[in-house]
C-alpha positions in Angstrom: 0.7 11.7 14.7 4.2 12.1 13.7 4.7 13.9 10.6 4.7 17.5 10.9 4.0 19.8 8.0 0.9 22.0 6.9 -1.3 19.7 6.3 -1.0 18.2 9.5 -0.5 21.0 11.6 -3.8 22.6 9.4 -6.2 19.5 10.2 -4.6 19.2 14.2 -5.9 23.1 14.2 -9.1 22.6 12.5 -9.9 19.7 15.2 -9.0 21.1 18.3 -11.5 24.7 16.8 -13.9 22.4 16.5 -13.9 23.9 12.7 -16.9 22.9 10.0 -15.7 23.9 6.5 -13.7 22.4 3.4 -10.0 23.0 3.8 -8.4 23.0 0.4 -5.2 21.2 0.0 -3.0 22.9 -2.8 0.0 20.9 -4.3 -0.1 17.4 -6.0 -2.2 15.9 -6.2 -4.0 18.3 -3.8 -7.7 17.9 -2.9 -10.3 18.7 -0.4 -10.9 17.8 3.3 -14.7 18.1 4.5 -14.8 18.8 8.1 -17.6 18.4 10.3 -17.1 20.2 14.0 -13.6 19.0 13.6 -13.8 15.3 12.5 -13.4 14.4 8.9 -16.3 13.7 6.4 -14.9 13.1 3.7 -12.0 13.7 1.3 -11.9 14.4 -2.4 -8.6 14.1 -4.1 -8.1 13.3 -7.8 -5.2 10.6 -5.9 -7.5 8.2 -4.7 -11.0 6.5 -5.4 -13.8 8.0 -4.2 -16.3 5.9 -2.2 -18.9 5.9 -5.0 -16.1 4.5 -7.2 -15.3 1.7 -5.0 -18.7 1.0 -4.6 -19.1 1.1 -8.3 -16.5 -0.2 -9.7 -16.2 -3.2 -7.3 -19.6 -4.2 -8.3 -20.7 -4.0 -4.7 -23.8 -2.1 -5.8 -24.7 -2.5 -9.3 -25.6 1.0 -11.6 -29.0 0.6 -12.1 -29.4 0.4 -8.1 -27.1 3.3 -7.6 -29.3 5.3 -10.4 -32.3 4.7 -8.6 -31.2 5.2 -4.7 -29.0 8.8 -6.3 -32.8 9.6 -7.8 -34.6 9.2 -4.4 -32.0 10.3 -2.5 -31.5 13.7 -4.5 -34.4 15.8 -3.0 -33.6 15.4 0.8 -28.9 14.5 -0.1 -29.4 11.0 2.0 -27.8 8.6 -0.1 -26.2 6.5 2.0 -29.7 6.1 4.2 -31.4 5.5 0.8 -28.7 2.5 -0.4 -29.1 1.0 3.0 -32.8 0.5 2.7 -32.8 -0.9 -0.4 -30.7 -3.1 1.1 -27.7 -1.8 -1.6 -25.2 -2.0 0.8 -25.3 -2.9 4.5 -24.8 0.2 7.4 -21.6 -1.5 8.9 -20.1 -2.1 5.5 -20.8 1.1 4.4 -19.2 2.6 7.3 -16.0 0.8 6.4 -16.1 1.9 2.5 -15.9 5.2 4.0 -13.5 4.6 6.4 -11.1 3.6 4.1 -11.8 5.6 1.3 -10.8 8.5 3.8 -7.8 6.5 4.9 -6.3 6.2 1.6 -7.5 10.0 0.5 -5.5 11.0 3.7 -2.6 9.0 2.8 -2.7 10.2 -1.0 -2.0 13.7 0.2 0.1 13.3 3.3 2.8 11.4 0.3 2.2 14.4 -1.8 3.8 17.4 -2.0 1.9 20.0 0.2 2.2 23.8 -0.6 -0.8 25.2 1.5 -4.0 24.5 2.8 -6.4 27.1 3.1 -9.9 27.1 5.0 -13.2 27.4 3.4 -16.6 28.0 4.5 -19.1 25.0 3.5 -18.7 24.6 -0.2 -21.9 22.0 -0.9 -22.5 18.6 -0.6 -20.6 15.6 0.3 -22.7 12.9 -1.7 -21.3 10.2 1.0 -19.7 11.9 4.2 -18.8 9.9 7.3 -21.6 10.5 9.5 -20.1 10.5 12.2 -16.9 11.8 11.4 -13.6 10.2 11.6 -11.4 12.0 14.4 -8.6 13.8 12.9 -5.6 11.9 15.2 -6.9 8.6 14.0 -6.7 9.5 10.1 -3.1 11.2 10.9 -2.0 8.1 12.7 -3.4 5.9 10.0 -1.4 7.9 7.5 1.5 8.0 9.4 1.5 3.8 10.1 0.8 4.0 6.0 3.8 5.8 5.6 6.2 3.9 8.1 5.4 0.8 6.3 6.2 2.2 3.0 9.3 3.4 3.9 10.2 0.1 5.5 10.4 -1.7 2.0 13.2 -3.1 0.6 13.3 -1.2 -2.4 11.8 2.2 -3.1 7.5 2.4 -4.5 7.7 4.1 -7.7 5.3 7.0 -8.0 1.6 5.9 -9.9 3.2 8.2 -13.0 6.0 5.9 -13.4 6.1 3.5 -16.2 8.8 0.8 -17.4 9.8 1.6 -20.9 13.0 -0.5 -22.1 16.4 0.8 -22.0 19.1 1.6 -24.9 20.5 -1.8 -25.7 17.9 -3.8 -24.5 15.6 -6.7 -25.7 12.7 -5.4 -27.7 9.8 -7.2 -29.7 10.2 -10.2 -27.5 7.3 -12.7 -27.9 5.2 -14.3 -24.9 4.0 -17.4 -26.8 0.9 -19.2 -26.3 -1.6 -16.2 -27.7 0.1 -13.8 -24.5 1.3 -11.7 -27.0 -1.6 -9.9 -28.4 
C-alpha cells in the first residue's frame, strides 16, 4: 500500500499487533472496521452497501429466505452457515459478496476525508463477517489500485452528493417525446 495517512497507518498497526476490536473511523463518511487478530471482518460505513444489502437488493436471496435463515440463525449469530444450508447462497459466492463489500467499504473511506481513528474493544456482532479475515495489505492495495484508476480518468468523478441542476440562461422545460417525459 501506498497511501499514507491515519487510516492506513491505523489498520497497518492494528495488523502487524495482531489487534481484535472495532476501530472507528471519524470523518466523512466515517465508519467502522471489525478486526479479527489483525485481518478485516467486516466494514460498516454509511458510504457503501452492506453485504445484506447486496444480497437483498440484488435479489440474490429473496426476503422471505433471509427472514427465516436471520430467525434460525439468531440464537447461536451464524447466518452466513444458516444461508448456505438452505442452499440461499452458495459458500464460494458468499465469500466473494464479502469480499467485495469490504473492498468498496475500504475504498469508501480511504476517498473520504479521514480525521481520526480510534480503537475499540469488541463492540457486538458482525451479522456477516469474513471468516477468515481479509489481510489488511490486500484491502489497502485494493484501495489503493481503486484509487489509481480513478485518478487516471479523463475528467474528474463528481462526489455521490453532486447533482446537475441547469444553469442561468439555460434550456428549461424541454420535452423528451414519446411518453419519456413523465
Amino acid at each position: 500500500p501506498s497511501l499514507p495517512g491515519p487510516l492506513f497507518e491505523a489498520l497497518l498497526d492494528c495488523a502487524a499487533r495482531r489487534v481484535s476490536g472495532v476501530l472507528r473511523v471519524s470523518g466523512d463518511p466515517g465508519g467502522a472496521i471489525h478486526l479479527d487478530e489483525g485481518g478485516v471482518a467486516a466494514i460498516e460505513t454509511p458510504g457503501a452497501p452492506s453485504p445484506e444489502v447486496l444480497l437483498l437488493r440484488s435479489g440474490r436471496i429473496p426476503e422471505p429466505g433471509w427472514a427465516a435463515a436471520f430467525t434460525a440463525a439468531a440464537p447461536d449469530g451464524v447466518l452466513a452457515a444458516e444461508l448456505i444450508k438452505r442452499d440461499l447462497v452458495g459458500a464460494g459466492e458468499l465469500e466473494v459478496v464479502l469480499r467485495t463489500a469490504l473492498a468498496d467499504a475500504m475504498f469508501v473511506l480511504a476517498c473520504g476525508q479521514v480525521t481520526g481513528c480510534g480503537l475499540e474493544s469488541p463492540s457486538g456482532d458482525v451479522l456477516l463477517p469474513l471468516l477468515p479475515p481479509a489481510g489488511v495489505g490486500w484491502l489497502l492495495a485494493e484501495a489503493s489500485r481503486r484509487i489509481q484508476v480513478l485518478g487516471s480518468l479523463p475528467s474528474a468523478a463528481g462526489h455521490d452528493r453532486d447533482r446537475l441542476a441547469p444553469g442561468p440562461g439555460r434550456m428549461t422545460g424541454a420535452t423528451l417525446g414519446g411518453g419519456q417525459d413523465q
